[in-house]
C-alpha positions in Angstrom: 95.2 107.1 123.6 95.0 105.5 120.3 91.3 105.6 120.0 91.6 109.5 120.8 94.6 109.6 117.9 92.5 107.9 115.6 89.3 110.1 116.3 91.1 112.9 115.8 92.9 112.4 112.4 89.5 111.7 111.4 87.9 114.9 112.1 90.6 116.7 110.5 90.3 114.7 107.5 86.9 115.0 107.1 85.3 117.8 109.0 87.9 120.1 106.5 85.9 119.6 104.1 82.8 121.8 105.6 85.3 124.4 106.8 87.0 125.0 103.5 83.6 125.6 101.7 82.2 128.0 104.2 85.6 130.3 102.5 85.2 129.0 99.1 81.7 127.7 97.5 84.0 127.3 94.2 87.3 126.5 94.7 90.0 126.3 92.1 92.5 123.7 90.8 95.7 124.9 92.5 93.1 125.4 96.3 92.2 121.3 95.7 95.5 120.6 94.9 97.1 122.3 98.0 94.0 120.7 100.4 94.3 117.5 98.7 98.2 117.6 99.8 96.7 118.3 103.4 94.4 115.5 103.4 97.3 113.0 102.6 99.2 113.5 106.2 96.4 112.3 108.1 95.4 109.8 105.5 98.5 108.3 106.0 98.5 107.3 109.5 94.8 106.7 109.5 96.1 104.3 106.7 98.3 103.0 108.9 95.8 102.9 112.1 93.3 101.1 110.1 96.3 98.4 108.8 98.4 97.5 111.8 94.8 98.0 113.8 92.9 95.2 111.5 96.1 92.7 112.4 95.6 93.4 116.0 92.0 93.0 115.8 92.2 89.5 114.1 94.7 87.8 115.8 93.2 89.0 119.4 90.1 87.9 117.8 91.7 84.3 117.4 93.1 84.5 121.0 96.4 85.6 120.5 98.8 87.5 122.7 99.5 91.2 121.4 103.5 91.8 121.7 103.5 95.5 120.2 102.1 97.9 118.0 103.7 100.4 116.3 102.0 103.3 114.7 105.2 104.7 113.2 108.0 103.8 111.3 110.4 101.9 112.8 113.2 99.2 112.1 112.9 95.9 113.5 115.4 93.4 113.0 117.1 94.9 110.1 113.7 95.9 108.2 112.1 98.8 107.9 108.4 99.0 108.7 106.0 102.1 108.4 103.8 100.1 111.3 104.5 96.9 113.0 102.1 94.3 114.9 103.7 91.4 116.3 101.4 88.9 117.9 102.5 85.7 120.1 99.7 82.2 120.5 98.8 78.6 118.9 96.6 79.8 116.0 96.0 78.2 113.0 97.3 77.9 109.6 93.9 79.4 108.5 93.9 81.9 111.5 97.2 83.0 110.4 96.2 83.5 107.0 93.3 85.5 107.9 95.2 87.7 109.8 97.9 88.3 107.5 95.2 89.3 104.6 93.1 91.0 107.1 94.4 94.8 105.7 93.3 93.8 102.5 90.0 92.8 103.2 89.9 96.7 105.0 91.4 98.0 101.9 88.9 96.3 99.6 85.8 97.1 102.4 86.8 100.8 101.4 87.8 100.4 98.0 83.7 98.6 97.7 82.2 101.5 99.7 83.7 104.4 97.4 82.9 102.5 93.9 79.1 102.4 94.6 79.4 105.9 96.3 80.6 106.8 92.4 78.6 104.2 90.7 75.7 106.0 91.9 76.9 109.7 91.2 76.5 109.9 95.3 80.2 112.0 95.6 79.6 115.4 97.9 78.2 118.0 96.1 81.1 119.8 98.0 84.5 119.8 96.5 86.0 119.6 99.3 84.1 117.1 100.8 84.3 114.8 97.7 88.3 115.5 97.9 88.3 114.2 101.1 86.6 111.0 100.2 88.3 110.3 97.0 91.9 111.1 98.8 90.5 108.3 101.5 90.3 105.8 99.6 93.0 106.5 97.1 95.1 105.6 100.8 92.8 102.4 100.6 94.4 101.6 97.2 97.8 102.0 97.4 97.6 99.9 100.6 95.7 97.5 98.6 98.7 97.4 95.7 101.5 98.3 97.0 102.9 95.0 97.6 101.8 93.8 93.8 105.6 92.9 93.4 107.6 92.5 96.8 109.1 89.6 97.4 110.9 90.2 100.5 110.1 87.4 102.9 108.7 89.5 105.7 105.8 90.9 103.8 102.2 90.0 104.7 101.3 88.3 101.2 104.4 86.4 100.8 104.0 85.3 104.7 100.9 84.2 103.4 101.5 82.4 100.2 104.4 80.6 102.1 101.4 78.7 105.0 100.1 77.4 101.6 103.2 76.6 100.0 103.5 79.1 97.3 107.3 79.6 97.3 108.0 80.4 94.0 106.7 83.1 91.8 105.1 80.9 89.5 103.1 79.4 92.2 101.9 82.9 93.4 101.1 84.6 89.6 97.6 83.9 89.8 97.1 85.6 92.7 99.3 88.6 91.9 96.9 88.9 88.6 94.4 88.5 90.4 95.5 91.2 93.1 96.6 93.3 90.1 93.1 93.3 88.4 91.4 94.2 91.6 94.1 97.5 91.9 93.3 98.2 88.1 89.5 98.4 88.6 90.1 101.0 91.7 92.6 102.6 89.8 89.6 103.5 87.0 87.5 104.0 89.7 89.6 106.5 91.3 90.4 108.3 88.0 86.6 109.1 87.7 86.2 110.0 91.5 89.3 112.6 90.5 87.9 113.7 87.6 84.2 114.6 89.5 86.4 116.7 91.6 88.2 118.6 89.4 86.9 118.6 85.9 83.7 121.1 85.0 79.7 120.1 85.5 79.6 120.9 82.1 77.2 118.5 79.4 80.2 116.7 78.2 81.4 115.6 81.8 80.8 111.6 81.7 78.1 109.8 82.7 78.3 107.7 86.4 79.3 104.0 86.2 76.0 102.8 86.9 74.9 104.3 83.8 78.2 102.9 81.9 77.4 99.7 83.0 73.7 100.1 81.7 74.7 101.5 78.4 77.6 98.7 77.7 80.2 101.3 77.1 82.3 100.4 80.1 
């Protein structure tokens, strides 16, 4: 049931893309706006598929016992959670590390993937198409980031500092800089994924990073 779920928010994200151009070969501002607000419903539970999945994947992975997964938000003992995946079994401090991170490292697989996808000027051709990516991973980021500043104990990163000892926030700065820096570079990236989409092919739209890079100027 949740593979079909899954499959399906995919297609609709994606597979739009083809359908909107066959209507419009040149679509406007305000017509990317308004698909791009469509795109985020099924970004967001796909984002939240691919988070509360990746937990459940690890810890099975480390021979854990799967109590639930919730694909919707909830409250659970007096917090509220947009997804939830509780896990039972003797792993270790390392296993229990990894599988607190392990979103992050899905985040940052897709946050990798769309950076040389705009490195190398590789966007869709199709608005639309290269709408749907960009919006994608944009759900990446903000899954990425959006803890930057919690501190309530039940979050994944503080869960995680706290196997290593990091109670207080001087102990975890480094690692929210660190964090921080990542969500700043796909931040930039972002911007020029956004800006391929909705600014002109005219001869003063900027160059791709690659070339950036190449010519010092990023």
């Amino acid at each position: 049931m949740r593979a079909a779920a899954l499959s399906v928010l995919f297609v609709l994200l994606l597979a739009a893309a083809p359908r909107l151009a066959r209507a419009d070969d040149d679509p406007s501002t305000g017509k990317l706006l308004l698909a791009g607000a469509g795109m985020a419903v099924p970004t967001y539970f796909l984002g939240v598929i691919w988070h509360e999945g990746t937990h459940a994947v690890a810890a099975k992975a480390f021979g854990a016992e799967l109590l639930e997964l919730r694909l919707y938000p909830s409250m659970y003992q007096g917090h509220f959670y947009f997804g939830l995946t509780r896990w039972t079994g003797d792993l270790t401090p390392g296993e229990k590390a990894f599988t607190l991170v392990a979103p992050k490292l899905t985040d940052l697989l897709l946050l990798g993937g769309y950076t040389l996808v705009v490195a190398f000027d590789s966007l869709p051709e199709n608005d639309y198409g290269a709408l749907a990516l960009t919006v994608l991973a944009t759900g990446a980021w903000v899954d990425f980031g959006k803890d930057l500043f919690s501190r309530n104990p039940t979050n994944d990163l503080i869960k995680f500092h706290a196997l290593y000892g990091r109670s207080s926030e001087w102990q975890r700065l480094p690692w929210r800089l660190l964090q921080a820096s990542v969500a700043a570079g796909g931040a930039y990236v972002l911007a020029l994924g956004y800006q391929d989409v909705f600014g002109d092919d005219g001869d003063d739209a900027p160059p791709p990073i690659m070339f950036q890079l190449a010519g010092g100027t990023f």
